[in-house]
N, C-alpha and C positions, 0 to 999 in steps of 0.2 A: 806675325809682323804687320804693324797698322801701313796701310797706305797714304803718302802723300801730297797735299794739293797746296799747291801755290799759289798767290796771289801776288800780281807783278806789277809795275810801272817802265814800260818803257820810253825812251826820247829818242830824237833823229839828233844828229851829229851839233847842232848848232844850241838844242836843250830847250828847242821852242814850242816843240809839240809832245803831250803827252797821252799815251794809252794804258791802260788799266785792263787790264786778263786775267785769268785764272784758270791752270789747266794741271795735272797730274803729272805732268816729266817738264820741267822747267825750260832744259837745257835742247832738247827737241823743240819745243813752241817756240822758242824765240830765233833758231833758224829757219821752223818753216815762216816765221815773219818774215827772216832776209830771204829764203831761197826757193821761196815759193812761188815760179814762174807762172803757172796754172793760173793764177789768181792774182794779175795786173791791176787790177781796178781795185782793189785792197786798200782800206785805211793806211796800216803801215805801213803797205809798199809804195802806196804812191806817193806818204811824207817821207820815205827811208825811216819808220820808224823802228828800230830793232834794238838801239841802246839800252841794256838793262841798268836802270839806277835805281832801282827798291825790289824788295820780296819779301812776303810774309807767307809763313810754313804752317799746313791745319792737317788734322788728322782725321778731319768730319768734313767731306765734301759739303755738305748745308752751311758750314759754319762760313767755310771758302767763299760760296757764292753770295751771303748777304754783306760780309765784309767786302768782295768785290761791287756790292750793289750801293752798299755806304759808300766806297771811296771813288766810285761814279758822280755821285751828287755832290762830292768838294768840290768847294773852288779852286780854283788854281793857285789861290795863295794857301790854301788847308792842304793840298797836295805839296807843294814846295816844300812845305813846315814837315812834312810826313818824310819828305826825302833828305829832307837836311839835316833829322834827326836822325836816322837811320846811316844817310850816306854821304856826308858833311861837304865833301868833293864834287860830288857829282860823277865820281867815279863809271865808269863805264863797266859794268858787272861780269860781264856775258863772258870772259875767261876764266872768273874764279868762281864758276859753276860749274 
């Protein structure tokens, strides 16, 4: 059985701020974003950023990380267009994972 890596965008509650990750258990990373006391000073914790609204699924961790490395360097409008496609709502993910 191949294992799997993720490629995510998360937002905070208002859809102002986005982050871009990539980690092996989806569904674990994006609560240690929310509940991750330990580490205050945090990108996401300190936007509240935990909303899942995009993922892309790979089976080759190299493939994971340059796709996360492309989708670092969009713009904010190449990112929008990424999740609009994908997630037309803006739907908040993180329960139908």
């Amino acid at each position: 059985m191949s294992k799997c890596y993720f490629v995510y965008i998360l937002t905070n509650y208002k859809r102002t701020v986005l982050y871009i990750g990539v980690t092996n258990n989806l569904k674990r990373r994006i609560l240690e974003h929310q509940f991750d006391n330990n580490n205050w000073n945090s990108f996401t914790k300190r936007y509240k950023v935990f909303y899942l609204v995009y993922y892309e699924t790979f089976y080759d961790i190299l493939k994971a990380i340059d796709r996360e490395t492309a989708m670092k360097k969009f713009s904010r409008k190449e990112k929008e267009t990424l999740i609009k496609e994908f997630n037309p709502e803006w739907r908040f993910l993180n329960k139908e994972i």
